[in-house]
N, C-alpha and C positions, 0 to 999 in steps of 0.2 A: 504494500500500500504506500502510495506517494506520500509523505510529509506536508504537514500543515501548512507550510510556508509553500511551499510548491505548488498545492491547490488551491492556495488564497492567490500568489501569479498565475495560474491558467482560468481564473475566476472572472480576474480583471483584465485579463487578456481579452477573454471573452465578450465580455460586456461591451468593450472596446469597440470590435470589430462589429459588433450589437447594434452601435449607434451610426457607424458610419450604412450596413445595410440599412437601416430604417431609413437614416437620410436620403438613400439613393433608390428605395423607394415610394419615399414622399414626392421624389424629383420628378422620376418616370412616370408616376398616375400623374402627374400635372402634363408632363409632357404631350403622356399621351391622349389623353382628352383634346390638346388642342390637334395633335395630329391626327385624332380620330375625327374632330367637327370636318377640317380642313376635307380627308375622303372623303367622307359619306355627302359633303356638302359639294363636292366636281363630278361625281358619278354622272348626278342629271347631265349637264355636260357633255359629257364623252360618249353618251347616250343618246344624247339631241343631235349631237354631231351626227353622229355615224346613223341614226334616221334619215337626215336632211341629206349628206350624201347617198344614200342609197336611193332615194328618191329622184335624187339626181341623174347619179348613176343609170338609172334605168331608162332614162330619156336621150342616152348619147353611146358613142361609140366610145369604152374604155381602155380595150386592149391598149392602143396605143401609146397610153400613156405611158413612161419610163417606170413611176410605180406600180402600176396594175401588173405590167407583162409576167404572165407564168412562166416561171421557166423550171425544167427539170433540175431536182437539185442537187448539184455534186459538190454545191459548197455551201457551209452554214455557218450564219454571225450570232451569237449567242451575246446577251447584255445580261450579266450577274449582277445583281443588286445582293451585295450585303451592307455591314454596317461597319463605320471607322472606329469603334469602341467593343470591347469584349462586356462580360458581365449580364450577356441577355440570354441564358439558357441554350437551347438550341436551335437558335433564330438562323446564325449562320451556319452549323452543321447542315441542318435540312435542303439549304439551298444550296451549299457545293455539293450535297449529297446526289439529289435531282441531277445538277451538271452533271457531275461524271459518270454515272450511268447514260448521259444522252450522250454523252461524248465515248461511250463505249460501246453502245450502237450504232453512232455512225461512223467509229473505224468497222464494226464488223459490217456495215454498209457501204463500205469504199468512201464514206461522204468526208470531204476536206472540212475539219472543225474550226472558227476562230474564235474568240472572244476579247469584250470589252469590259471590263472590270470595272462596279462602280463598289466603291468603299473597301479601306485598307485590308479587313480581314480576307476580305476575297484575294485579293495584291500577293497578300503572303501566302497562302495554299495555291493559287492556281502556279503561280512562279516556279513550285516544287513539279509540275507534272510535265513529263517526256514531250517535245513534239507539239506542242501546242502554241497555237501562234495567237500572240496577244498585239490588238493592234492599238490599243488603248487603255488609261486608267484612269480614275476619275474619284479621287477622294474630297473630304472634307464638303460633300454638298450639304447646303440649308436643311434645316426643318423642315421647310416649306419653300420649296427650291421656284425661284423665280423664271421666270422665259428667256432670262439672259443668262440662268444657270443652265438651262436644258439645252440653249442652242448648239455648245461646243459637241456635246453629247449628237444633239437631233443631225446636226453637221455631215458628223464622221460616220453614222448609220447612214442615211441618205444617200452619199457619195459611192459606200461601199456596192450599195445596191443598184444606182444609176448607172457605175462603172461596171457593173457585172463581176466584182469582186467578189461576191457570194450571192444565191439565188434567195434564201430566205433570213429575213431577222426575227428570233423570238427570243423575248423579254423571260428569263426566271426567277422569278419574285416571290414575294408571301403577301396572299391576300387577305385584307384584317375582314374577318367575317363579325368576333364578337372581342370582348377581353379575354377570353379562355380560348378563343377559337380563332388558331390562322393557320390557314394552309397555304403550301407551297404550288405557285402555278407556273402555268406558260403562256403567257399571250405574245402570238403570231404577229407582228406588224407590218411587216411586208412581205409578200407584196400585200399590198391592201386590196383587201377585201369585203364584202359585204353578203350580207346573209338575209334571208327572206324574214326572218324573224325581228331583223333592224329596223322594220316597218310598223310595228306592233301599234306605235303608237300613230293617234288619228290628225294627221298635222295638216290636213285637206288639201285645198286648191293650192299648190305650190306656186305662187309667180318669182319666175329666179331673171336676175337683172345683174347685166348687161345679156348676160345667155346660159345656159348652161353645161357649156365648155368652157367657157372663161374662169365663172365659177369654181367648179371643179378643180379646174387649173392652178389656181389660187387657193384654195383651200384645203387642196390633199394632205399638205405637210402640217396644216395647222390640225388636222386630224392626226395623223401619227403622230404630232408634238403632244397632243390630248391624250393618249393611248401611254405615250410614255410615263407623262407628266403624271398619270393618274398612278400608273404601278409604282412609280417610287414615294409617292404620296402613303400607297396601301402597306406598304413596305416599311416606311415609316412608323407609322403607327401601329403596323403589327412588330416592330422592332422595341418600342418606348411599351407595350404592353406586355412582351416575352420579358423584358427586365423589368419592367415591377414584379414578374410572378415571382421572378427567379427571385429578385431582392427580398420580396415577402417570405418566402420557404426558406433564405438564408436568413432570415431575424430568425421564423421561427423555428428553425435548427438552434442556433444560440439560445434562445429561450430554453429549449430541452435543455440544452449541455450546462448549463447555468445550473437549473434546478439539480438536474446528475451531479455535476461538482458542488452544488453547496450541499447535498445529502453526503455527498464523499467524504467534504470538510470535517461537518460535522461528526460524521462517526470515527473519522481519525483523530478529532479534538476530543470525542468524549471515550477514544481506548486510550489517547495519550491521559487523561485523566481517571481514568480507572484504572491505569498503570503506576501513575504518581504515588495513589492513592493505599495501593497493595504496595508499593516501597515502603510508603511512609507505617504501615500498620505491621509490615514486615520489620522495619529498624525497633520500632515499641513492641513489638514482642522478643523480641531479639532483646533489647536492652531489659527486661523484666527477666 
């Protein structure tokens, strides 16, 4: 059994380390509250968008466009959204976890993989794998990453795909569903697409001005900037919600080890004094 003195320092060790988890996460449910308003408050959005272009969409000829074109694909841009801070559970696990499983199907798929890294923890695992060609890296973004933070990012995906540098872009992310619930996803970006379902809602007589190629024309990328803008948003906020759990389970780990060590304390104070106490009734009998 440890000594008194021992278990009064792992006590306050303890407690220590108590107060900085609690603070961190008091920090992260603030956090994430505001990164949670900020998604659920752009969905309409990226929703209304991707209606209005498909509405569009159906009234003109798209192929042509440099974004639309399908092309078979023998080469794929992956965009990794993690986080530039550890401490959030298995927020970043999950998502490099997802990558390299796709990235192990599509070598066994002959498919050329690249990727663009957003947030340091991704930076230092992806740097560790064979053969992988990183064309980008992108740490230290906002909270709530503005359109002059997205552009460097919207840039270098765009170009990659206009140039025919890889046939498709998809985004793997964590989508915040609730505070206990975020799953990891993939949204497809380019080429862009639309689906019958994007119509769902009843937005009527369309009148689109100057026409609707021009439109289109002008508005494609502000849709993939929406598409992007929103996963790192969702990504966010399921990031600042994975580290308050994490924070909370580490208080309340401490909490247990606290109570375990002050019962420890205690029973090693009260054998050191029932030890004391047989010396002392030991020596007076001894002396009688």
């Amino acid at each position: 059994m440890a000594s008194t003195q021992q278990l009064k320092g792992r006590i306050t060790s303890v407690k220590n380390t108590r107060q900085i988890t609690k603070a961190m996460e008091l920090v992260s449910a603030s956090k994430m509250r505001k990164s949670q308003e900020y998604a659920i408050r752009s969905r309409a959005y990226r929703r209304l968008a991707k209606h209005i272009l498909t509405r569009i969409s159906e009234t003109i000829n798209i192929s042509r466009h440099p974004l639309y074109k399908q092309r078979k694909i023998n080469r794929r841009l992956y965009v990794v959204v993690t986080s530039d801070r550890g401490l959030a559970g298995a927020y970043n696990s999950n998502v490099l976890k997802r990558f390299t499983l796709n990235l192990k199907e599509d070598r066994a798929n002959e498919i050329e993989s690249s990727v663009i890294l957003v947030g340091k923890k991704g930076v230092s695992v992806v740097s560790k794998i064979k053969d992988i060609n990183v064309i980008a890296a992108y740490e230290n973004f906002r909270e709530q990453p503005t359109p002059n933070d997205i552009r460097p990012l919207l840039t270098t995906i765009i170009e990659q795909y206009k140039t025919a540098k890889t046939d498709s872009v998809e985004v793997i992310y964590t989508d915040y569903i609730s505070s206990v619930n975020q799953q990891v996803k993939i949204d497809k970006i380019l080429p862009a697409v639309f689906k019958k379902s994007d119509t769902s809602s009843n937005l009527g007589d369309v009148i689109v001005e100057p026409s609707p190629k021009v439109v289109l024309e002008q508005v494609t990328e502000r849709l993939v900037e929406a598409q992007l803008t929103q996963d790192l948003l969702e990504s966010q906020a399921s990031e600042q919600s994975m580290r308050m759990m994490a924070m909370k389970n580490a208080t309340d780990n401490a909490n247990e080890l606290v109570d375990d060590l002050t019962l420890e304390f205690n029973s090693a104070r009260q054998a050191a004094i029932t030890q004391e106490l047989a010396e002392i009734t030991g020596g007076a009998e001894a002396m009688n």
